[in-house]
C-alpha positions, 0 to 999 in steps of 0.5 A: 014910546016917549022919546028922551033926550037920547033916543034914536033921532036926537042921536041921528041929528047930533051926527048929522051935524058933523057928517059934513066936511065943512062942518067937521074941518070947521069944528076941528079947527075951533079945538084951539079953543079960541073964538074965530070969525065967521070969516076966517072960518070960511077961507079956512073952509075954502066956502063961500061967507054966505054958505060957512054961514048957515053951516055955523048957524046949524051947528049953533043951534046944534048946541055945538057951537055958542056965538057973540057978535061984535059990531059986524062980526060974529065969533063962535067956539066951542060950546064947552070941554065936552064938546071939544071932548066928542070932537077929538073922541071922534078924530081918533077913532076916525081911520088914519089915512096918509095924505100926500105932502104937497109942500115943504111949508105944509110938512113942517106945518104938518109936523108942528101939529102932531108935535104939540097942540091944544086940545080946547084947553089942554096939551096934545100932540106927541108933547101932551101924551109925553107929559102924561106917560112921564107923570105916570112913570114918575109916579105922580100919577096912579093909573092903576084905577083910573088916574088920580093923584098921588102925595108926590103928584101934589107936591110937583104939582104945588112946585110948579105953582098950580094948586089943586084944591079950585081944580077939585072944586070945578064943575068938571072931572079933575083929569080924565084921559083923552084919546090923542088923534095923531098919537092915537093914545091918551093925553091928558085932559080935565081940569087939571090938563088945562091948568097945566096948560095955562101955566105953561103959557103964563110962565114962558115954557109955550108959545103959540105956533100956527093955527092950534100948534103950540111950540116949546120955547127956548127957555121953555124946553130945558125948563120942561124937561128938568120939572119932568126929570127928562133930558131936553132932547127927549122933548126935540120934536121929529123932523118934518118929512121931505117932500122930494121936490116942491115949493116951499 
């Protein structure tokens, strides 16, 4: 039998590369989708820097990760939208297993996360699935067969200044679902969830939090709010848990 590109042991190789914690913590903090040094990744890793070393390096010749250097430093990210799309397919079908709060500063960090963050390039969290089900229920979506986009879609879309017509012509579906792990329903995602998330950014309505935590500003909450028609409290985030004791 000829092996192809998807035989048995090439599958068997892709999961191996993430069945490691270091590994996984390393590719799950690199949905910000930003580029991080080697070294930031080993304290986030808590690996020593020669051994956060050869893990990049397997996952680079994995095909999930890219590297540049520079000087001294090397920087890896994600290899592209589609790998940042199995790694959060992955997280959440991955079983939800509660994890003790161990300080005030870890539940409120906690709690930022599941809020709002980025995955890769687009809007996730409670905030991303909110703004996917209300462009759904204001009928700026068709979800009937797939998403698409309706005439009235288009015009909000060309209100807030982001034009649809590059979108379509990108190397990548316009949007697509993607499967929220803290929500563990769908935010959206494609070109266009990213588009809409860089305008966020570029007007002020976000502002980057801790780690892949994004945050509403206090401009950008009522300016959100009133573009999706929703009062802003419908936008406030929950409160963090208490932890019953402990040091901030």
């Amino acid at each position: 039998m000829t092996p192809t590109a998807t035989d048995g042991p090439t599958l068997a190789r892709l999961a191996a590369l993430l069945a490691d914690d270091t590994r996984a913590r390393i590719c799950l903090a690199l949905l910000d989708g930003r580029a991080w040094a080697a070294g930031e990744l080993a304290r986030l890793a808590g690996v020593a820097p020669s051994t956060v070393s050869d893990h990049l390096t397997r996952l680079v010749r994995g095909g999930l990760l890219v590297e540049q250097r520079q000087g001294r430093h090397r920087y890896v990210r994600l290899a592209g939208p589609s790998v940042a799309q199995l790694i959060e397919d992955l997280a959440g079908h991955a079983p939800a297993r509660p994890q003790p709060v161990r300080s005030l500063r870890a539940a409120r960090a906690d709690a930022a996360l599941a809020y709002a963050r980025t995955c890769y390039d687009h809007l996730a969290g409670r905030l991303g699935v909110l703004l996917r089900d209300t462009m759904l229920d204001r009928g700026l979506l068709d979800g009937a067969d797939g998403l698409a986009l309706t005439p009235a879609g288009l015009g909000w879309l060309d209100g807030l200044g982001v034009p649809v017509a590059p979108l379509r012509a990108a190397r990548r579906p316009l949007m697509r679902d993607c499967l929220d792990w803290t929500e563990r329903r769908p935010h959206l995602a494609g070109a266009l969830g990213a588009a809409l998330c860089d305008r966020f950014f570029e007007v002020g309505w976000l502002t980057r939090g801790g780690g892949r935590a994004v945050r509403l500003t206090p401009a950008g909450g009522p300016a959100l709010a009133a573009a999706l028609g929703l009062a802003p409290a419908d936008l406030a985030p929950a409160a963090a848990p208490e932890t019953g004791g402990g040091r901030a």
